[in-house]
C-alpha positions in Angstrom: -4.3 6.1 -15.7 -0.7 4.9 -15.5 0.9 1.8 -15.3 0.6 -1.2 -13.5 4.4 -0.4 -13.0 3.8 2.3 -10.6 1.5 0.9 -8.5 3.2 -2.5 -7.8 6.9 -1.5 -7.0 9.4 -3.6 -5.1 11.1 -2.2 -2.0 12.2 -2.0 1.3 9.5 -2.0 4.2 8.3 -0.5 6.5 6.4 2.4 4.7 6.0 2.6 0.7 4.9 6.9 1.6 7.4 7.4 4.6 10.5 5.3 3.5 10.7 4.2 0.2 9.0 8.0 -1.5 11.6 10.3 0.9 14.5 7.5 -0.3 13.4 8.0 -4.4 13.0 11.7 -3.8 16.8 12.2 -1.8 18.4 9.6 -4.9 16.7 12.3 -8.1 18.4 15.5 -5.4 21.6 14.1 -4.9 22.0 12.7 -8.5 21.4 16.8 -9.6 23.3 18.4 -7.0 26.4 15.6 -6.6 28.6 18.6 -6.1 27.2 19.9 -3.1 29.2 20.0 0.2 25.9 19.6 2.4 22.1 18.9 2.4 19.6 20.1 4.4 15.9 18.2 4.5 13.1 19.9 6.1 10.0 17.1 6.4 6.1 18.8 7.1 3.3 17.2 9.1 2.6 13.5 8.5 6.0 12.9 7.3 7.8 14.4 10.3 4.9 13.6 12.5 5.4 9.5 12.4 8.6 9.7 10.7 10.8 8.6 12.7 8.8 5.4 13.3 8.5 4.9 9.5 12.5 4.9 9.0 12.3 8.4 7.0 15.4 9.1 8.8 17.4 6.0 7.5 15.8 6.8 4.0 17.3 10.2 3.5 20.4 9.7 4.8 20.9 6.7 3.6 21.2 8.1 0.3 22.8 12.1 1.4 24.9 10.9 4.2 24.7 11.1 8.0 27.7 13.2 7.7 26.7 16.1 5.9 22.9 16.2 5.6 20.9 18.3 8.5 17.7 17.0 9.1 14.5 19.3 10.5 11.1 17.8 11.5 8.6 20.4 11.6 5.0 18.4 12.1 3.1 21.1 13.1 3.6 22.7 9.7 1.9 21.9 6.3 2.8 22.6 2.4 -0.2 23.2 0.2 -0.7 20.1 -1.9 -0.5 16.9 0.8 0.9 15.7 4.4 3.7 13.9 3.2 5.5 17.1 2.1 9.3 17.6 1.9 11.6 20.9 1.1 15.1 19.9 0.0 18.4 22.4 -0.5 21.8 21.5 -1.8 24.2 23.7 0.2 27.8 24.8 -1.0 30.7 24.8 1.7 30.2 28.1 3.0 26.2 27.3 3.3 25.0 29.0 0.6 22.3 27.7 -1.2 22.6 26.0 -4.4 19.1 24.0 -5.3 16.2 23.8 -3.4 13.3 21.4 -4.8 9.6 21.0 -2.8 8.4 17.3 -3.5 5.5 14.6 -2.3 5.4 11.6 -0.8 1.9 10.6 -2.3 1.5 7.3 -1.5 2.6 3.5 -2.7 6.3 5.0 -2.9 5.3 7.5 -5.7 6.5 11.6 -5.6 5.5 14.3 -7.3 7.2 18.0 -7.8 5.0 20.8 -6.1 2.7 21.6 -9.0 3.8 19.1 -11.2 2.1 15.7 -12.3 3.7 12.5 -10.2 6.8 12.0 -11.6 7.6 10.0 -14.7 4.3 9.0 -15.2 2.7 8.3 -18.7 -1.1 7.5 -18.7 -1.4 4.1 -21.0 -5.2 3.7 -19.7 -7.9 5.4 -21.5 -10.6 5.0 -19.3 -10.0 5.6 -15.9 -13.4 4.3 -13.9 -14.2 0.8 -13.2 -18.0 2.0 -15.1 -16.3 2.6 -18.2 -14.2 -0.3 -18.0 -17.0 -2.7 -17.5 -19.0 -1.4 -20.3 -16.1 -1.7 -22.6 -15.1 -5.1 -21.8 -19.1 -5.8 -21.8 -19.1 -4.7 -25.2 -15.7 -6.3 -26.6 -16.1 -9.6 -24.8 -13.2 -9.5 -22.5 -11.9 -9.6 -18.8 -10.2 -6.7 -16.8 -6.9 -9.1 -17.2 -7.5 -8.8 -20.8 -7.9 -5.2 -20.9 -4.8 -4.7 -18.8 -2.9 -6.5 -21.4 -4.4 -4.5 -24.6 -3.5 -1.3 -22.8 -0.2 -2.4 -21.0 0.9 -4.8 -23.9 1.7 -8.3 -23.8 5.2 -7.4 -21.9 3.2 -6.8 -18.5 3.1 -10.0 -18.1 7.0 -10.3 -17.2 6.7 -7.6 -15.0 3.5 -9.1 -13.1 5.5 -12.3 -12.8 8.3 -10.9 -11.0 5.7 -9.5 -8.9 4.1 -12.5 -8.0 7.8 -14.2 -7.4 8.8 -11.3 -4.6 5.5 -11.7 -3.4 5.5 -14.8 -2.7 9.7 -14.6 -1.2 8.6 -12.5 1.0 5.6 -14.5 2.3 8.0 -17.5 2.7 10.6 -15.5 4.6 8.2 -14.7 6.7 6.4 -17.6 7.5 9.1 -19.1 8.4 10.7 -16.1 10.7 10.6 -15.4 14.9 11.7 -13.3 17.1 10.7 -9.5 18.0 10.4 -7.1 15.2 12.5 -4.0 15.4 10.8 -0.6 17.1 10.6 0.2 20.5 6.9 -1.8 21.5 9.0 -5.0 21.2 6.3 -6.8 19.2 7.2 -10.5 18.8 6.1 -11.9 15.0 3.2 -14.4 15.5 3.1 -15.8 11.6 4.6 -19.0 12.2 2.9 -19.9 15.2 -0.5 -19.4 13.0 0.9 -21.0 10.6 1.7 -24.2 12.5 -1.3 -24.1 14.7 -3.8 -23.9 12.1 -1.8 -27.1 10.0 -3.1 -28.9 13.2 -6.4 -27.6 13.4 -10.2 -28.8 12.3 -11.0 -28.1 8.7 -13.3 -25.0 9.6 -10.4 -23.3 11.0 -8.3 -23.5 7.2 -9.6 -20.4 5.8 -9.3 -18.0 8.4 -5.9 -19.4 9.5 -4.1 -19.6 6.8 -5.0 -16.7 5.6 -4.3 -14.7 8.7 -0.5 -16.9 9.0 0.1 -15.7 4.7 -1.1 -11.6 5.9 0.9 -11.2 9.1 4.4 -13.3 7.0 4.3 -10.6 4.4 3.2 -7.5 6.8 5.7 -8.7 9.5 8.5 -8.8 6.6 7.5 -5.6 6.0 7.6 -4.0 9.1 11.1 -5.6 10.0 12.6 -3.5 6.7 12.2 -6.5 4.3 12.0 -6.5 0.7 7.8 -6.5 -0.4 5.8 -5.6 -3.2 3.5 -2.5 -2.7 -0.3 -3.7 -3.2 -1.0 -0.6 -3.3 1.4 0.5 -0.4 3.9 -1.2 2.0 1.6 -0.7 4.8 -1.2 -2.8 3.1 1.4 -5.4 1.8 0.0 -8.8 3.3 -3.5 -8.9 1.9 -3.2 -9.3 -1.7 -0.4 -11.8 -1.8 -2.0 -14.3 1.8 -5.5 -14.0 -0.6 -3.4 -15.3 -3.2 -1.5 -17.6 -1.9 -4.9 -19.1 0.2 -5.9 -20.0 -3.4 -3.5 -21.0 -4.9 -2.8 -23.6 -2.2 -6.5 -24.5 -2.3 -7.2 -24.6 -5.8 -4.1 -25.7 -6.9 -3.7 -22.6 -9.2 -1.0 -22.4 -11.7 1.0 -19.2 -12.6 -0.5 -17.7 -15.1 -3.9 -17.6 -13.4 -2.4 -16.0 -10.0 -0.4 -13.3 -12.3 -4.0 -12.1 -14.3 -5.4 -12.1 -10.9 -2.8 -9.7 -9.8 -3.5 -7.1 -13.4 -7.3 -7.0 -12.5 -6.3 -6.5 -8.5 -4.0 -3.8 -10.2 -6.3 -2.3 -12.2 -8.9 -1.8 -9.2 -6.4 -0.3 -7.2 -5.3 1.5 -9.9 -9.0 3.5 -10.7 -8.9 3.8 -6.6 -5.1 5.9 -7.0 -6.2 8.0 -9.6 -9.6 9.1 -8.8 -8.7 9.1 -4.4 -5.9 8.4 -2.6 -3.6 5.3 -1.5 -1.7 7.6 1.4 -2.8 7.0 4.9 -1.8 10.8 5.5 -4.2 12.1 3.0 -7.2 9.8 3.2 -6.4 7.3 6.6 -6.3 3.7 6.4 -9.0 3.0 4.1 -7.0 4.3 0.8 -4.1 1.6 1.8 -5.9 -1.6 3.3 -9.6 -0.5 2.2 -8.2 -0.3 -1.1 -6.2 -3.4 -0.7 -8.9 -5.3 0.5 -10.9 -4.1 -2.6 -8.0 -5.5 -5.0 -7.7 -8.9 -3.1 -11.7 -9.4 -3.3 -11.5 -8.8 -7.4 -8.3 -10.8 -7.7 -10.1 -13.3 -5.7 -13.9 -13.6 -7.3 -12.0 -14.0 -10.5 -10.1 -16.7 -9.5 -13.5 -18.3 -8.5 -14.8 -18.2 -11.8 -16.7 -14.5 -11.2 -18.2 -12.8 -13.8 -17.2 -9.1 -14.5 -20.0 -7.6 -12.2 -19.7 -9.5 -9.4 -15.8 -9.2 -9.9 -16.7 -5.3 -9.5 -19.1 -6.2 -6.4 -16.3 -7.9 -4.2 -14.8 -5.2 -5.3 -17.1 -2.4 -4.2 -17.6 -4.5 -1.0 -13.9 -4.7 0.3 -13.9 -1.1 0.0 -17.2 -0.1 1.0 -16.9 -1.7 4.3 -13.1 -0.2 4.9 -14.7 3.7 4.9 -13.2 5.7 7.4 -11.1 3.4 8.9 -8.0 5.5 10.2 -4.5 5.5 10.3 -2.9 5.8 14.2 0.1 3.5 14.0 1.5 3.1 17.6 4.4 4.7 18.2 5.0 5.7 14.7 5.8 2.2 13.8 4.0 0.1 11.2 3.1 -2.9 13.4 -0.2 -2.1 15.6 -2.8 -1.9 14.2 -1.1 -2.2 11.2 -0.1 -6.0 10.7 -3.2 -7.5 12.0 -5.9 -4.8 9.9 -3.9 -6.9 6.5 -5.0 -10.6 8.2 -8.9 -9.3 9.0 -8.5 -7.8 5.5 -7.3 -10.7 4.0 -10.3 -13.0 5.6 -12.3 -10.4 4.3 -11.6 -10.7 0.7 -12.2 -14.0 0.5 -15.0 -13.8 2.6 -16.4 -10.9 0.0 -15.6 -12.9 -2.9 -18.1 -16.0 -2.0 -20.4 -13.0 -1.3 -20.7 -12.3 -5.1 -20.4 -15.3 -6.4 -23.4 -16.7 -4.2 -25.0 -13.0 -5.9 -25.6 -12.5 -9.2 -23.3 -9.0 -9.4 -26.3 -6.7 -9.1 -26.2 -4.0 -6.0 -26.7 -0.7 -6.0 -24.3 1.5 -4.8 -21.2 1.2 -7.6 -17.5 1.0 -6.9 -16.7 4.2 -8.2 -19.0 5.7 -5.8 -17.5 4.2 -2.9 -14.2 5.7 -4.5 -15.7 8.7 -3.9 -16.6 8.7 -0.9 -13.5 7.0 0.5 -12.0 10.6 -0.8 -14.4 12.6 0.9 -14.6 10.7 3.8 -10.6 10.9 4.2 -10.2 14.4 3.4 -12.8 15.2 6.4 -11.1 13.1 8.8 -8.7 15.1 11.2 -5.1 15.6 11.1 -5.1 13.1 13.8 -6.4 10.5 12.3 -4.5 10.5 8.9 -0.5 9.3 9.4 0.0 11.4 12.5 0.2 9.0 15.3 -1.7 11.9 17.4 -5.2 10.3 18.2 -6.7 6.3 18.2 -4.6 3.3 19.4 -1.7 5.7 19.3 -2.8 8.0 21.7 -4.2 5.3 24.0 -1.4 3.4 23.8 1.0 6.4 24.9 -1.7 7.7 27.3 -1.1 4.3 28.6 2.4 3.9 28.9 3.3 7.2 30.3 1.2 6.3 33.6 
């Protein structure tokens, strides 16, 4: 498995798979063809499909230029190896082609070359399901943080920290913002107003509250183009960071326990990348908030003092109960259902993390099984429903509109 480093990556919202892949891929072209007159950037399927809602445009030409790229959505095609497909060609001034290169968008602002391994990747894990990594730290004494650190080294730390501090930035920017997000649904943010209605309300409201005000700061940051972390993907931004944040506030928590949190989250969520899928285009909405929800409920049972099975059974749990949710932004636009799926996923965690420590970590389907049948269950699930903005809440919200 790879690095923590390239699941976690700071960026630019609203969409780690539709803005912040298309943006790396268009920086690598331009950087090899700077002596090109003109661009030209055809984008397949789920990438052209909600595209324009996801800020793909912006992306691309943000980095070619407005003034000399051309720009061809062609939804109803497909390139072999995933939805988020894009064909790029350096043109000289009489339009001749120069370069061409076929790249991915595969999710959590990662690319990868047609028929090439995700670029610049370097597996540092040796075990790559959450099985094998149980029974080793079983058998060596140590936690999933602890493992992260013997494969990443002790200099993960830094990196996690700086996680943790964007994190949290962005989850105070937000909290703290109003107004109507950009997109043309004109949905007003509603953080705040949690935030400061649930400061007033009875303690039984706390949990649920907070956590909902902490999940709709970070996914409403995201959504207006702010900076987040991927956890695993932009779209799925809110829930690891409000489950955080709920316990650290609760449990007065200091750093270093919120940053090993976040290496065992990452470690779930990485086994869940590498053996499935984190892109709402190729598997729907459970591979980005399913999977985030898994990461939050093992960040969270550990921060409660959970063993290493139940650890893996929030885990399992978060995700389990996430299979075959879909992905049917409205509009193209990653607000509805988007923002509110991270606060019910966020409640969820935590809710899922009690669950296992109240249990003694024994069940009987395992996480990597779920894994496995989030993959399947994506892959069967129709064009529609993955990224496309053609069926769901999409298509009853447009059926709706144009009467």
């Amino acid at each position: 498995m790879e690095s923590l480093k390239e699941l976690y990556r700071i960026g630019v919202g609203p969409s780690s798979s539709h803005t912040m892949g298309p943006k790396l891929a268009a920086s690598k072209f331009c950087e090899k063809n700077a002596a090109a007159a003109s661009f030209r950037v055809t984008l397949f399927e789920s990438l052209a499909a909600t595209g324009k809602g996801h800020l793909t445009d912006w992306a691309v030409l943000s980095v070619l230029g407005s003034d000399r790229t051309e720009l061809l959505w062609k939804a109803e095609e497909k390139m072999p190896e995933h939805p988020n497909g894009m064909f790029f060609e350096a043109l000289d001034a009489k339009g001749n082609v120069l370069d061409s290169w076929k790249v991915y968008s595969v999710g959590g602002g990662a690319i990868r070359e047609e028929g090439a391994p995700a670029a610049g990747a370097a597996n540092v894990y040796g075990l790559n399901t959450i099985s094998d990594i149980m029974a080793w730290c079983e058998d060596k004494g140590i936690t999933y943080w602890e493992y992260v650190e013997q494969c990443e080294g002790k200099g993960i730390w830094d990196f996690l920290r700086e996680i943790w501090l964007v994190m949290d930035e962005s989850l105070e920017r937000g909290i703290d913002a109003e107004g109507v997000l950009p997109g043309s649904i004109g949905l007003r943010r509603q953080a705040k107003s949690y935030y400061r209605r649930t400061r007033l309300a009875a303690a039984d409201m706390q949990l649920t509250g907070m956590a909902t005000a902490y999940a709709l700061a970070v996914a409403e940051e995201n959504a207006a183009g702010g900076v987040i972390v991927t956890a695993p993907t932009c779209g799925s931004c809110g829930i690891v960071p409000a489950t955080l944040k709920y316990l650290q506030t609760t449990h007065g928590l200091k750093e270093n326990d919120l940053i090993r949190a976040l290496a065992t989250a990452g470690l779930f969520g990485n086994v869940i990348k590498t053996n499935a899928s984190i892109s709402g285009a190729e598997v729907g909405c459970q591979g980005e908030v399913g999977s985030a929800c898994a990461m939050a409920s093992a960040a969270a049972t550990q921060l409660m003092g959970g063993t290493l099975r139940q650890i893996e059974y929030a885990a399992e749990m978060g995700l389990e109960h996430h299979l075959g949710l879909t992905c049917d932004p409205v509009d193209g636009l990653v607000q509805i259902p988007c923002i509110e799926r991270n606060a019910c996923a966020a409640t969820r965690a935590l809710a899922r993390a009690q669950m296992s420590i109240l249990s003694d970590g024994t069940h009987r389907i395992p996480f990597d099984e779920v894994v496995s049948v989030m993959r399947e269950t994506g892959h069967d699930l129709p064009s529609l429903y993955r990224e496309t903005s053609g069926g769901g809440l999409a298509k009853a919200y447009n059926s709706r509109c144009r009467k």
